[in-house]
C-alpha positions as CSV (number, residue, x, y, z in Angstrom):
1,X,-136.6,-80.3,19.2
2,X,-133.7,-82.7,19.2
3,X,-133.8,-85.7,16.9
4,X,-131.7,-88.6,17.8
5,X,-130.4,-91.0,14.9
6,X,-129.1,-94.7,14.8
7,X,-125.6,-94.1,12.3
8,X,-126.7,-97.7,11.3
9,X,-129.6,-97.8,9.8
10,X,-130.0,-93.9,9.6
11,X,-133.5,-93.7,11.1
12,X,-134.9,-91.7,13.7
13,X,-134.4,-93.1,17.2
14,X,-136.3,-90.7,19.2
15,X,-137.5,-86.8,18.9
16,X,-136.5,-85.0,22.3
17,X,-139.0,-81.7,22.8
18,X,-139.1,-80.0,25.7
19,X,-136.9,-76.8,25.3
20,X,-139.3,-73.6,24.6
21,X,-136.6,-72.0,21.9
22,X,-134.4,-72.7,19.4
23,X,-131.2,-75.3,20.4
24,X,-128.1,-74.0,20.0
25,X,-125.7,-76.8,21.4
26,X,-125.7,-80.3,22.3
27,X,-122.7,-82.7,24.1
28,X,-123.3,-86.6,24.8
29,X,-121.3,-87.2,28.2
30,X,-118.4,-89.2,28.3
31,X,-120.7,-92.4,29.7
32,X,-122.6,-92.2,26.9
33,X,-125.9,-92.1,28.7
34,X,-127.3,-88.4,28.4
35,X,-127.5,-85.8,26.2
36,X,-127.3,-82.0,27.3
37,X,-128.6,-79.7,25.3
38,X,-128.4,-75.9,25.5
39,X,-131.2,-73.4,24.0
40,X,-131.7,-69.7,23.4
41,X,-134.8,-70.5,25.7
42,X,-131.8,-70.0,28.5
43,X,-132.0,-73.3,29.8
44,X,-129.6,-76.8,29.7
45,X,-131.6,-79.9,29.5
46,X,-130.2,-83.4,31.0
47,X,-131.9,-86.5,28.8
48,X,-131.6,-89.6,29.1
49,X,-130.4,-90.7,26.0
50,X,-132.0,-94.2,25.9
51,X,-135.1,-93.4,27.3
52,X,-135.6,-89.8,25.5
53,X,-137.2,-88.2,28.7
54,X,-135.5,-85.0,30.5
55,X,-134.3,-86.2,33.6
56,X,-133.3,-82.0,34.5
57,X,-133.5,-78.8,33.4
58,X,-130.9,-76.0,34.6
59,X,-131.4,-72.3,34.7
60,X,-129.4,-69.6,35.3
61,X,-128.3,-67.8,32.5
62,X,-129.6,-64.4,31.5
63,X,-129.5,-65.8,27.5
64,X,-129.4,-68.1,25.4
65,X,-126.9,-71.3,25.8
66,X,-125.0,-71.1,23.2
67,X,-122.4,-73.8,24.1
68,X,-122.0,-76.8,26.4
69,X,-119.4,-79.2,27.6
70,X,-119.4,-82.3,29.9
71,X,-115.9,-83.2,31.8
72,X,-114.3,-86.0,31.2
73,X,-115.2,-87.8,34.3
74,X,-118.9,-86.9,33.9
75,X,-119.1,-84.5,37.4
76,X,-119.5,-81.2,35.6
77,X,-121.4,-79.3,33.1
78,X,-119.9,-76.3,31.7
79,X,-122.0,-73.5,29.6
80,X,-121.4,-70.5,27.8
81,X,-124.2,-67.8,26.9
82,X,-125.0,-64.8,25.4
83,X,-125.4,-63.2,28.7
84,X,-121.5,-63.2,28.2
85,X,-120.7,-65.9,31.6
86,X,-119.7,-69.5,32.0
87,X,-121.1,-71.4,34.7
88,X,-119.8,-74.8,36.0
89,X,-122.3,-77.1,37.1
90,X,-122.5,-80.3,39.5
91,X,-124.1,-82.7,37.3
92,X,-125.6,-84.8,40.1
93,X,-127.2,-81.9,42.0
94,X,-127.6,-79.4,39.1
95,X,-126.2,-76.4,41.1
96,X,-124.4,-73.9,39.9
97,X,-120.4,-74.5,41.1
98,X,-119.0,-71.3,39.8
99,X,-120.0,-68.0,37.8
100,X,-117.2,-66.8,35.3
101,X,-117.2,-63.4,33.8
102,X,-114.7,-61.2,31.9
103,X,-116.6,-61.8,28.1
104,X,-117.4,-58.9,27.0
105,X,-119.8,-60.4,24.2
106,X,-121.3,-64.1,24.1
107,X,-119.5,-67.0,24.6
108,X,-119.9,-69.2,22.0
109,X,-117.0,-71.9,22.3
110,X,-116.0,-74.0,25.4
111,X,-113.1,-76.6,25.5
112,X,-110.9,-78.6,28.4
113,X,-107.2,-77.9,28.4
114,X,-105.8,-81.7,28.1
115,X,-104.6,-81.7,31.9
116,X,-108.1,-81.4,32.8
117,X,-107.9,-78.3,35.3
118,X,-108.0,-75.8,32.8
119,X,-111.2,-74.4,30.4
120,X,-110.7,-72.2,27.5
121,X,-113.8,-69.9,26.2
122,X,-114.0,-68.0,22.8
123,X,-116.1,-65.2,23.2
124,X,-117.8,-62.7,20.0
125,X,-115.7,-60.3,21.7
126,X,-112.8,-61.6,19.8
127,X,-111.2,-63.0,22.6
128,X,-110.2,-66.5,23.9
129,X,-109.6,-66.9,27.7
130,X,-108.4,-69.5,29.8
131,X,-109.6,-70.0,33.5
132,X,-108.5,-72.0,36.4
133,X,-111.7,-75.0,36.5
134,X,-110.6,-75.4,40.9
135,X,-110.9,-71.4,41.6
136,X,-112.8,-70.2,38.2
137,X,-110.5,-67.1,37.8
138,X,-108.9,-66.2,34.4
139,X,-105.6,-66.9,34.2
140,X,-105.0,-65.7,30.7
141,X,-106.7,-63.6,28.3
């Protein structure tokens, strides 16, 4: 369950359910109008944010989603899971872009490089990685 707040008057908006586990990681994208949430359930959910229904759900991952991203112009998804990949997503389609593996453990923390080309992953394998967003190889480990 996902419960969406109003910072102004600090009551409930809306209560998302949907997800049949535990959620691990949510990102607003940069339009403001969805919510993505990841759960150990292995599944992203796209929500409308205004409306509170789930406009998609996105599977693929082997575990749970431990962390997600939007890019800044709002045409990709990116997830990490404990199934130790990243996938890129299209956000309009939902389909998988690109599979990225080399974790050796979970990937629990995505970020964009500033440039906007490059996505770094931190992995409980006590690593942080850096891969190419065009051709989703590593470039640095």
């Amino acid at each position: 369950t996902i419960k969406v707040w109003n910072l102004h008057t600090g009551k409930e908006e809306r209560c998302l359910t949907g997800h049949r586990g535990s959620v691990l990681a949510v990102v607003i994208t940069p339009d403001g109008m969805h919510l993505v949430s990841g759960s150990n359930d292995n599944s992203i959910k796209v929500w409308n944010i205004h409306t509170g229904e789930e406009e998609r759900s996105l599977t693929g991952h082997g575990g749970g989603v431990i962390a997600v991203l939007a890019t800044p112009d709002g045409t990709r998804l990116v997830s990490g899971s404990s199934d130790k990949t990243i996938k890129i997503w299209n956000f309009r389609t939902g389909r998988v872009e690109r599979s990225l593996t080399g974790h050796t453990g979970p990937v629990r923390s995505l970020a964009l490089l500033p440039d906007g080309a490059g996505l770094v992953s931190g992995g409980k394998d006590n690593t942080i990685r850096v891969w190419n967003m065009q051709t989703g190889q590593e470039e640095r480990c």
